[in-house]
C-alpha positions as CSV (number, residue, x, y, z in Angstrom):
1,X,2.3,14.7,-16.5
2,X,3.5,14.9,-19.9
3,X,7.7,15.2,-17.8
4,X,10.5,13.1,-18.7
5,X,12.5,11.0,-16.6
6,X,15.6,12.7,-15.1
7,X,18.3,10.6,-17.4
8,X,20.3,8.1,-14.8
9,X,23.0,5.8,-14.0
10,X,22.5,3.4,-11.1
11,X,24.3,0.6,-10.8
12,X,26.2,-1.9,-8.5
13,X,29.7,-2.3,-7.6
14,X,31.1,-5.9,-7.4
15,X,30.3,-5.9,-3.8
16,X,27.1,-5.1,-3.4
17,X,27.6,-1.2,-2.8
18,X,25.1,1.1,-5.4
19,X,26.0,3.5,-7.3
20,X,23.6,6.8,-8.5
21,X,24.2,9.9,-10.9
22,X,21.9,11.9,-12.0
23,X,22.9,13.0,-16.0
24,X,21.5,16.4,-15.8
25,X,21.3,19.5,-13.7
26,X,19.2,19.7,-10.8
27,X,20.1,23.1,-9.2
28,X,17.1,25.3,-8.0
29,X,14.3,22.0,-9.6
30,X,11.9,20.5,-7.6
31,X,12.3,17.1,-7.5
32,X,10.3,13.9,-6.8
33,X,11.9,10.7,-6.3
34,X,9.7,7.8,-6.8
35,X,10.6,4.3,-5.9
36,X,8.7,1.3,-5.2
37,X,9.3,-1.0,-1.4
38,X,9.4,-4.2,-3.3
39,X,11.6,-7.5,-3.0
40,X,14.6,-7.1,-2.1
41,X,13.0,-4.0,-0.5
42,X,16.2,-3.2,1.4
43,X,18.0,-2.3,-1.6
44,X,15.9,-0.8,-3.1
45,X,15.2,1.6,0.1
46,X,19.0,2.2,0.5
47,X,19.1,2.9,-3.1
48,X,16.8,5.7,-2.7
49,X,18.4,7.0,0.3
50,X,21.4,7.2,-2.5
51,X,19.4,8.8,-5.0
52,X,18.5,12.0,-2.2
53,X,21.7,12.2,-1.2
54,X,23.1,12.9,-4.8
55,X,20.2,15.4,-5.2
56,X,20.8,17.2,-2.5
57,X,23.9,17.3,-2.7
58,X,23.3,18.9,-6.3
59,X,21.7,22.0,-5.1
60,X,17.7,20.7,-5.7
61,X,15.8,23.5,-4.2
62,X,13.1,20.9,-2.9
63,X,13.0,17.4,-2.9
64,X,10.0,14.8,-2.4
65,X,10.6,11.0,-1.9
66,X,7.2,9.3,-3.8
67,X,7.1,6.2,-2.0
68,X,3.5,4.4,-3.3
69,X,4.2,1.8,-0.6
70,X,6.4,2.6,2.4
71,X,8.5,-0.6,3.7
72,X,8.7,-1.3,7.0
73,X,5.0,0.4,7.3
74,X,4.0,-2.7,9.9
75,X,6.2,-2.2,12.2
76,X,4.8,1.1,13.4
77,X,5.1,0.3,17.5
78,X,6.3,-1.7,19.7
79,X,4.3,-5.1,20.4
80,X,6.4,-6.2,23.5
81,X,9.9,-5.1,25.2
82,X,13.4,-5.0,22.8
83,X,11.5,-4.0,19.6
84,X,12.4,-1.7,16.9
85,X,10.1,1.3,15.5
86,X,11.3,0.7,12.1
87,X,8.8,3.0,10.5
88,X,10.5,5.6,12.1
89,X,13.7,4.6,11.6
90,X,13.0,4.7,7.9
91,X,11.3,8.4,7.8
92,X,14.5,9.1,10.3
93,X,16.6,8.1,7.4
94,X,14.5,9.5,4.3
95,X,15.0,12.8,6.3
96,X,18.5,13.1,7.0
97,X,19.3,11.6,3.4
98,X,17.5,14.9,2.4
99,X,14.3,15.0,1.7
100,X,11.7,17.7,2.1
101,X,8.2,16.0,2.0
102,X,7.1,12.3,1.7
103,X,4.1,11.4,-0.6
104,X,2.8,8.0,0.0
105,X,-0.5,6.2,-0.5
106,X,-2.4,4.1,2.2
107,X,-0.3,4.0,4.8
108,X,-0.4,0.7,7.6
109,X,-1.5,3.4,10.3
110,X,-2.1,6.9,9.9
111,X,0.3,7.7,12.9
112,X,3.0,6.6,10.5
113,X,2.9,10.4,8.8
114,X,3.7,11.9,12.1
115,X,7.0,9.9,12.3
116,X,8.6,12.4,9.5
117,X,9.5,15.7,9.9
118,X,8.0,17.7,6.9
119,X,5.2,18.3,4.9
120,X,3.1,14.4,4.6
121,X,1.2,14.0,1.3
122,X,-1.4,10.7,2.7
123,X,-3.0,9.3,-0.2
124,X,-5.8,6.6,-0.2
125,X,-6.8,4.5,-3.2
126,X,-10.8,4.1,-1.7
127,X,-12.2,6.1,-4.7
128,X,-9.9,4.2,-7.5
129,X,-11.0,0.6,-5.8
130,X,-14.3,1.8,-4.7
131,X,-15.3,3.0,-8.6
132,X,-14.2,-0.5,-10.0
133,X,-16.6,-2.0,-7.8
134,X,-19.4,0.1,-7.7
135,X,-19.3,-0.3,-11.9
136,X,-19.0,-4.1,-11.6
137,X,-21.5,-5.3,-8.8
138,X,-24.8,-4.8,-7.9
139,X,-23.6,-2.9,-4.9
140,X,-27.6,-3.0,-3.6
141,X,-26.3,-7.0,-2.5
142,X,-22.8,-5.7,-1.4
143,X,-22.0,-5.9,2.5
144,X,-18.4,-4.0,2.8
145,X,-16.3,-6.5,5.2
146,X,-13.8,-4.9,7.7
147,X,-11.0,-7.9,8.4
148,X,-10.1,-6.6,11.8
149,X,-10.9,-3.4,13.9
150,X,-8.1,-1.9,12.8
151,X,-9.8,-1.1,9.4
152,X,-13.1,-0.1,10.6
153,X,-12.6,3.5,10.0
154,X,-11.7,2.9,6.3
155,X,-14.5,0.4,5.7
156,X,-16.6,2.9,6.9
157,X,-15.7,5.6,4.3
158,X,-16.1,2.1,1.7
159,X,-20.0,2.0,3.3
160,X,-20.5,6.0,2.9
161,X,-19.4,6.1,-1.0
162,X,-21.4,2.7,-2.0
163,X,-24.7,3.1,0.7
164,X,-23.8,-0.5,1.9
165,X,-23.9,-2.4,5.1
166,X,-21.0,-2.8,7.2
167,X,-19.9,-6.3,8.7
168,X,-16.4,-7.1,10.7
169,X,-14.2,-10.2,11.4
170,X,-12.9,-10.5,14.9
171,X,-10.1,-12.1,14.9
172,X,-6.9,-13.1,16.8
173,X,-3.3,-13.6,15.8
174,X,-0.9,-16.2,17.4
175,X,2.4,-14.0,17.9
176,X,4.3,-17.3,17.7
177,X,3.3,-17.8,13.6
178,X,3.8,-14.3,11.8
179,X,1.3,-14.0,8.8
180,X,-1.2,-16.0,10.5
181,X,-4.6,-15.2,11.8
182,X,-7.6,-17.3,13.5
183,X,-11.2,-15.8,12.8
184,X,-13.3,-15.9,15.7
185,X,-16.9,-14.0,14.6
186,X,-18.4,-12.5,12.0
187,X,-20.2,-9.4,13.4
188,X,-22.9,-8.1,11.0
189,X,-25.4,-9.1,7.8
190,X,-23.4,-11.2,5.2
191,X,-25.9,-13.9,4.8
192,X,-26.7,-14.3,1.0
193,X,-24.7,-11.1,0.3
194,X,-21.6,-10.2,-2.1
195,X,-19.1,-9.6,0.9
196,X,-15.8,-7.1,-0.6
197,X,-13.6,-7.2,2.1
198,X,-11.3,-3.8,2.0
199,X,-7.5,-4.4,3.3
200,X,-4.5,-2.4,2.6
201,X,-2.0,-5.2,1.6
202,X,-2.3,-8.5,0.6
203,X,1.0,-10.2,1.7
204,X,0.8,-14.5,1.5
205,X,-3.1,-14.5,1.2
206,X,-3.3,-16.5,4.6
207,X,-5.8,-14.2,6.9
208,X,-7.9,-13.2,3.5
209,X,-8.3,-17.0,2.8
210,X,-9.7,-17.7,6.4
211,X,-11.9,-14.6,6.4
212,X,-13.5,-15.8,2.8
213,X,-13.6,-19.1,4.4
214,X,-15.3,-17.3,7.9
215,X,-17.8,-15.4,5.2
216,X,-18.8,-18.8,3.1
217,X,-19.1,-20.4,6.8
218,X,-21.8,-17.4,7.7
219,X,-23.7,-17.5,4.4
220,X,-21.8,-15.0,2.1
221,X,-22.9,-15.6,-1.3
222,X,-19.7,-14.5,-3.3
223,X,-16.2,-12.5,-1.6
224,X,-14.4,-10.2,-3.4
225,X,-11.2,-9.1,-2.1
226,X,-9.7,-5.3,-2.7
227,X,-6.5,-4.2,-1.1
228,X,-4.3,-1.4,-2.0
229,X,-0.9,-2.8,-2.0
230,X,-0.3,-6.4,-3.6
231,X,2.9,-7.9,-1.9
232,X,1.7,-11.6,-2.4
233,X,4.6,-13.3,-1.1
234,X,4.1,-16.5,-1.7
235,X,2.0,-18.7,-1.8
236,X,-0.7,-15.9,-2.2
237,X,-1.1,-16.6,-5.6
238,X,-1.7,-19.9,-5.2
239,X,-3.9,-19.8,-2.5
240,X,-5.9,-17.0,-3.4
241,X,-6.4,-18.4,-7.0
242,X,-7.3,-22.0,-5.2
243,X,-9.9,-20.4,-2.7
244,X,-13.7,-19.6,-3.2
245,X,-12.9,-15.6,-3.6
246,X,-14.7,-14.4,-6.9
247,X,-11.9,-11.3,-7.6
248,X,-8.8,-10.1,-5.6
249,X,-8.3,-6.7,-7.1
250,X,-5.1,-4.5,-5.9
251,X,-3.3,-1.3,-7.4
252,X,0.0,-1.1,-9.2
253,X,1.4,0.7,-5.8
254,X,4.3,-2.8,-6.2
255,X,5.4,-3.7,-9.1
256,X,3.7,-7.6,-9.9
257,X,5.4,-9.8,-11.8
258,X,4.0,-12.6,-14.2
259,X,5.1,-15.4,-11.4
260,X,3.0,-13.9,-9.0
261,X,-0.7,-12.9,-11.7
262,X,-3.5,-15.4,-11.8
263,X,-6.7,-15.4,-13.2
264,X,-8.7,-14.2,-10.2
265,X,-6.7,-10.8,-10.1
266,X,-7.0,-7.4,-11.1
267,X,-4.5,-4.6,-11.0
268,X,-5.5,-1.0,-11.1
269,X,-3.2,1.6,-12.1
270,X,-2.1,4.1,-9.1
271,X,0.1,6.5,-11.4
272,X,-3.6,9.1,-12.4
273,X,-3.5,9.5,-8.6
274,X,0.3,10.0,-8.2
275,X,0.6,12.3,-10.9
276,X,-2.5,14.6,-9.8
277,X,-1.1,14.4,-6.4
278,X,2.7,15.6,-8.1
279,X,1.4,18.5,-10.1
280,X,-0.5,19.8,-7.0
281,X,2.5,19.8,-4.5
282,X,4.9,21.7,-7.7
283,X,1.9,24.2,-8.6
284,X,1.5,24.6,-4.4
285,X,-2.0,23.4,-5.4
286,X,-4.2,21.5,-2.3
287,X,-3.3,17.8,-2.7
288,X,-6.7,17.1,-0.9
């Protein structure tokens, strides 16, 4: 955008408490306050929390929380009785802390933008993923994979941009081992085919692992792996790098650190997107 970073101390206090002051004036600015979810993502959360307060409390005539990946996006509704909404709970928060509109990219669920009260800028990183396939396979042999039915929708827009079959993994989770997931059946043609299965996050690499595995089981001639948000807690690294999976290729949405690269990964950059998506909202352009 060709802007310069508002000039800021943050900092902690001896017991754990943060500290933010903005170095400039903010009076009658529009500002966006972007932050990445990442480890410890509860600090980093409350510190932006921080950071809208002090701007609001500046006079900013509109501010807008960039959040490239929203924490607590998984826990978007209750599974059984005595559960949270977190999701909620954070928009809740972002809200009364001060902020005027949220812009975010691939959200868990798309319900997730009705839980704030504002203007919702919903951006997907299909076309940035969906380009660096389409320039390195032949996507005539590509079959786009759907891990669960709860990404069917998206895989479809995947098949509509590339002209490629759709296949899906049914699959079941055991509530009693989070990150875990048992394939059942692969539903569609993957037999000699590149399979790209499309995710939004990649956390420990344990249900993409046992999907490539399902795939190689059903024929799959090479998996490739594209997710929007690279968490890979580990062992993903490990265990992605270790499995048959060709390329895992994620966006820049989370920071990711040396300890967690290996060769099999590739890291797109989210900020062309961001910052078209920025300029729109100040020159009350269409984001769409």
């Amino acid at each position: 955008l060709g802007v310069d970073l508002l000039p800021t101390e943050a900092y902690d206090f001896a017991n754990g408490e943060i500290f933010v002051r903005f170095d400039e004036s903010v009076r009658g600015c529009d500002v966006f306050v972007l932050q990445s979810h990442t480890a410890p993502l509860n600090k980093w959360i409350m510190e932006q929390l921080i950071m809208l307060d002090a701007l609001k409390r500046a006079s900013a005539k509109r501010i807008t929380i960039v959040v490239p990946f929203y924490g607590y996006a998984r826990q978007d509704k209750k599974h059984a009785g005595r559960e949270p909404i977190s999701a909620r709970l954070i928009a809740d928060l972002f809200k009364a802390a001060g902020a005027d509109r949220l812009m975010t990219v691939d959200l868990h669920t798309s319900q997730i933008q009705g839980f704030f009260d504002g203007p919702v800028d919903h951006l997907f990183a299909l076309p940035i993923l969906a380009d660096h396939v389409a320039k390195n396979l032949d996507v005539s042999q590509v079959t786009v994979v759907s891990p669960d039915a709860g990404r069917v929708r998206v895989a479809e827009r995947w098949t509509d941009i590339l002209g490629s079959p759709l296949a899906i993994l049914h699959k079941r989770r055991d509530p009693r081992v989070p990150n875990e997931a048992k394939v059942l059946e692969v539903v569609g043609e993957v037999e000699g085919r590149i399979c790209v299965i499309v995710d939004d996050m990649i956390d420990t690499g344990g249900t993409i692992a046992k999907a490539a595995e399902a795939l190689f089981a059903n024929g799959a001639s090479e998996v490739i792996v594209t997710a929007t948000h690279g968490v890979l807690s580990d062992p993903a690294a490990t265990r992605l790098q270790d499995s048959g999976i060709r390329e895992v290729v994620v966006t820049d949405t989370l920071p990711i650190g040396p300890d967690r690269q290996f060769p099999k990964l590739t890291v797109l950059p989210i900020a062309p997107l961001i910052a078209r998506a920025i300029q729109e909202v100040f020159s009350d352009g269409s984001v769409k």
